[in-house]
N, C-alpha and C positions, 0 to 999 in steps of 0.2 A: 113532490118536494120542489120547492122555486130551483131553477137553473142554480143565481147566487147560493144558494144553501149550499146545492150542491157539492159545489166547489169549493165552497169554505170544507166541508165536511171531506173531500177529496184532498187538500189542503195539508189539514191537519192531521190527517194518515198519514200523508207522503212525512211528513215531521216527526211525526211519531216513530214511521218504521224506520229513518233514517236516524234518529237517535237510540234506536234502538240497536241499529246496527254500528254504530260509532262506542258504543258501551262494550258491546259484543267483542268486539276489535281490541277493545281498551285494557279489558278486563280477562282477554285470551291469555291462558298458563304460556304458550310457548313463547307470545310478545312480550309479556312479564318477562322471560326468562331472560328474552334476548334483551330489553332495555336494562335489567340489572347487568346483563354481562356486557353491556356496552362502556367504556372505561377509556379515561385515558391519562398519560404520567404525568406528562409535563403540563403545564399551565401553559394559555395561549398569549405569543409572544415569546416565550422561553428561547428561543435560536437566536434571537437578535439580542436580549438579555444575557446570555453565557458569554463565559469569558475562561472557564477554565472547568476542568474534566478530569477527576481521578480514577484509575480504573486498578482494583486492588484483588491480587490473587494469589492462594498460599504464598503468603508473605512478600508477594511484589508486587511495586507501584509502578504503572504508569502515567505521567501526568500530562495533560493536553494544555497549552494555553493559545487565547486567541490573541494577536496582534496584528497591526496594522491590515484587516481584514482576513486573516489565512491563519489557520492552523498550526500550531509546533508540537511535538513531544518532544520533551525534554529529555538527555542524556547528557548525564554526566552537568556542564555547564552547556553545552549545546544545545541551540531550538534544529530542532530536525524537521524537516517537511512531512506533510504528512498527507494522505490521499483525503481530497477535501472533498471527495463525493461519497467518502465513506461516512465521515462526519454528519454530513446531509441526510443519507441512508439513516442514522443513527436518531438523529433528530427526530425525522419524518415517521417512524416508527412509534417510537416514547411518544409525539403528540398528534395522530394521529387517534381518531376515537376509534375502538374496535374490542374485538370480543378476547377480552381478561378477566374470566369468572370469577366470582369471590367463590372459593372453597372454604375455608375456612375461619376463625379467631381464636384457637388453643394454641397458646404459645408454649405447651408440651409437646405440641407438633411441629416445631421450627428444626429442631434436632433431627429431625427421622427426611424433613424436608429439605436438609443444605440450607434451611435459612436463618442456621446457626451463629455463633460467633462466627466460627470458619467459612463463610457463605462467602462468594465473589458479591465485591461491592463497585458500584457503578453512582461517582458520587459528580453531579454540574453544579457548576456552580456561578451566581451571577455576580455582578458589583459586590460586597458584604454580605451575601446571603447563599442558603444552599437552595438551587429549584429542585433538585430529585435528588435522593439518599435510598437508592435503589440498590437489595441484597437479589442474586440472583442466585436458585438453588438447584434440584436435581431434576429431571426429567420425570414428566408424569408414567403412569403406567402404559401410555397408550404410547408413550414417547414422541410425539410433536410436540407436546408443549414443556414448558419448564414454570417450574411454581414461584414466585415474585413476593417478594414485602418489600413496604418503606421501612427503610431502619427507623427503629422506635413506633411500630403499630403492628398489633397483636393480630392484627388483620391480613391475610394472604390470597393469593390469585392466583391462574395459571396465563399462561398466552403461548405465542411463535417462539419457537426454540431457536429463532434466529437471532433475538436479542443477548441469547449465550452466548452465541458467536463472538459478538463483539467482547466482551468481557475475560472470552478463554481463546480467544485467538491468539495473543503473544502479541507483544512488539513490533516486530516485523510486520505483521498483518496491517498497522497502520502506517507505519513508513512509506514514501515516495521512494520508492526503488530505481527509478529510472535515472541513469549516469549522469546525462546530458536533460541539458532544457530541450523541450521541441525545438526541430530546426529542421526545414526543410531541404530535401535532397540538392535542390537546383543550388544553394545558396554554396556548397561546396566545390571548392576551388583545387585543394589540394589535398592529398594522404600521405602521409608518410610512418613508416612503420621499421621498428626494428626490434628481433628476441633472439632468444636462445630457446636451444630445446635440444630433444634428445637427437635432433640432427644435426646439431651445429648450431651456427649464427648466421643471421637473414637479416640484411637491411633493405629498404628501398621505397622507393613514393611513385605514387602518381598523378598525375597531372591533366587537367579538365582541355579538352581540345576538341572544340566547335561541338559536336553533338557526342563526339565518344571521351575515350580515353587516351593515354601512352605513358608509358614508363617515362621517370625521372633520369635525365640524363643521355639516354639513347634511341631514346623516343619509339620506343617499341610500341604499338598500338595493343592496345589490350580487350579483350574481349568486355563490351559493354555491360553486359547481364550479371558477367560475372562482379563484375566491379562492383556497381551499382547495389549486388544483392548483398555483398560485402559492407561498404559503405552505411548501407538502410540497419545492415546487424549492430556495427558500432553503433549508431544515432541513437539507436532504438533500444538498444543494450540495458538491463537489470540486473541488481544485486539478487540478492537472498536477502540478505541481512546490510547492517550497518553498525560499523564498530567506533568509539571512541576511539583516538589518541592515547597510547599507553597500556589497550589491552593488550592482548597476545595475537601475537602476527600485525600487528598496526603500527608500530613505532617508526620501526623502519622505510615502510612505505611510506605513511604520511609526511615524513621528516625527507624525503629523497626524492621527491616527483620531478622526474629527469624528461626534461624536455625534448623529444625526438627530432623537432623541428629541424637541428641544426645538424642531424646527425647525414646529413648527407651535403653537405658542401660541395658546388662545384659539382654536382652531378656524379660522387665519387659513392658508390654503393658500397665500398669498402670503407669510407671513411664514417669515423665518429662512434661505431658499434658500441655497444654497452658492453658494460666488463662481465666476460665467460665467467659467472658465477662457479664453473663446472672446469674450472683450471686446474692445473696440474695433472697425475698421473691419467686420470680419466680420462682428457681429456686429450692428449699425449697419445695415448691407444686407440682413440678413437671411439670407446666403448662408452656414450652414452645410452644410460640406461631406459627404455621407452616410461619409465614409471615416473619418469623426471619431471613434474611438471613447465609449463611455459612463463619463460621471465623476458619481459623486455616492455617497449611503450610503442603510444600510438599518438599522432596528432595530427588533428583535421585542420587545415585551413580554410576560413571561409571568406565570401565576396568581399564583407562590411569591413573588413579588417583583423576580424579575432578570430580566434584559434581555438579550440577543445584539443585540452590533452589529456592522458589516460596514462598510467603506470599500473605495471600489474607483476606480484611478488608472489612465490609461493607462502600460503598460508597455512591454515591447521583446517580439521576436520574433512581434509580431502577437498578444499577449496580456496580458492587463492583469494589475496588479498589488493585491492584496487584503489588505488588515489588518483582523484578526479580533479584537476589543476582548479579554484578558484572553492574548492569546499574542505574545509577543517574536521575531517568525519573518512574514513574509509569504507569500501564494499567490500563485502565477502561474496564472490563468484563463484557461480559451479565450473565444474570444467568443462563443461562442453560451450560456454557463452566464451571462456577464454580462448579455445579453439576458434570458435567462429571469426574473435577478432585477430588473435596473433595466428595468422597465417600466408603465408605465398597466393596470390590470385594473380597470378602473371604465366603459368602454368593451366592447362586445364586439367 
């Protein structure tokens, strides 16, 4: 056979078995499986299209909207902050392609699957339009994944049980909890602090000198670490939760955010204290009770000129209530974050 033949004839193998292996490939059960089960929610673009986000469960809404680039849920009349990487996480997931099996189309099976009327709904929405109208329902039998419909399609899927998450996480779970904007350690000038508590009444500040610290007024040097580690707790400090104006345990706080600043005039650690909540007979004996919780305020001075203040109330459910000077919204704190801030560090 001529060389040329050959290689045409060599040629044409290589074409052949290479098409044959490309069929092979194409036509394989478990690549079949996995390209059907490849899936994704949202439409490409959808992130920079939204603009608002309901998230509905046993009979409560919350609602997300975006403005002026950033995230709110809404309460009450208030935009709340809200953690805007969870958002992202949220997005990146929904349009994201990845394996969301189709199990099913009997819509006799939405009931037994939570992707009933009563199903958590997970609804974005862009300009005038809805881009996902997403029911999230119960966990598979294996339990990683949770079963998915579009509301209005008879058609169901399973995927990450982590999209649960967002939909039965609560409120809070999207909330920016943290007190204060970032602000860095160096940038603080001054503290001053004053409460009440089951030992009495404590006022006093202190004051930024060359690399350490000293007491306001007497210029007692105070141990740095301690300070510093104090200081970083307020900065850095987080709610639980976040309550309207008008709930229960909110009124008062919101309505009274007593500025510390001024509570030490003249270097006078006696003067300006907040009024002993814990007056009269009790207080008379001397018999405060340790179950008492911590009432007084806090306020940082910084280089640029402004100030972060903090008031902190006893509240309900074994945790206290907090008003953050420059936000219309109070925290609900555990006790031991209140601890960390209202306390004595001039002491080791």
């Amino acid at each position: 056979m001529p060389y040329k033949k050959k290689i045409r004839v060599l040629a044409a193998g290589a074409v052949l078995l290479a098409l044959v292996y490309a069929l092979t490939l194409f036509f394989d059960p478990d690549r079949i499986n996995a390209r059907r089960a490849s899936f994704t929610w949202l439409p490409s673009g959808a992130r920079e299209e939204a603009d608002r986000m309901e998230i509905t469960r046993e009979g409560e809404k919350l609602e997300l909207i975006f403005r002026n680039g950033l995230w709110y849920a809404l309460l009450d009349t208030l935009e709340i902050p809200v953690k805007q990487g969870r958002v992202d996480d949220l997005f990146r997931l929904l349009g994201t392609r990845g394996a969301f099996p189709r199990r099913g189309s009997s819509a006799a099976s939405h009931g037994e699957l939570g992707l009933g009327d009563t199903a958590a709904r997970l609804l974005i929405r862009g300009p005038g339009l809805p881009l996902l109208d997403l029911l999230v329902g119960k966990e598979d039998p294996s339990g990683k994944e949770v079963f998915l419909r579009k509301n209005g399609e008879n058609e169901f899927r399973s995927g990450d049980k982590l999209i649960a998450s967002y939909v039965n996480g609560g409120r809070s779970s999207w909330y920016d909890l943290k007190l204060f904007e970032e602000k860095p350690l160096d940038l603080v000038q001054r503290v001053r602090v004053n409460f009440t508590g089951p030992e009495g009444t404590n006022a006093y500040g202190i004051v930024r000198s060359g690399e350490g610290w000293i007491t306001e007024g007497d210029s007692f040097a105070v141990d740095r670490d301690r300070a510093e580690t104090w200081i970083r707790g307020i900065l850095e400090a987080q709610g639980e939760d976040i309550t309207a104006p008008g709930s229960p345990g909110a009124a008062e706080t919101a309505g009274a955010l007593a500025d510390p600043a001024g509570a030490l005039p003249g270097g006078d650690p006696s003067a300006g204290l907040i009024a002993d909540p814990f007056a009269g007979e009790a207080a008379e004996s001397g018999a405060f009770a340790p179950e008492i919780p911590l009432t007084g305020g806090v306020t940082v001075e910084l280089g640029d000129g402004s100030s972060l203040s903090l008031r902190i109330e006893p509240g309900t459910d074994g945790r206290s209530s907090a008003a953050v000077s420059g936000k219309p919204y109070t925290f609900a704190l555990p006790q031991w974050t209140v601890s960390r801030i209202l306390r004595d560090i001039r002491q080791p």
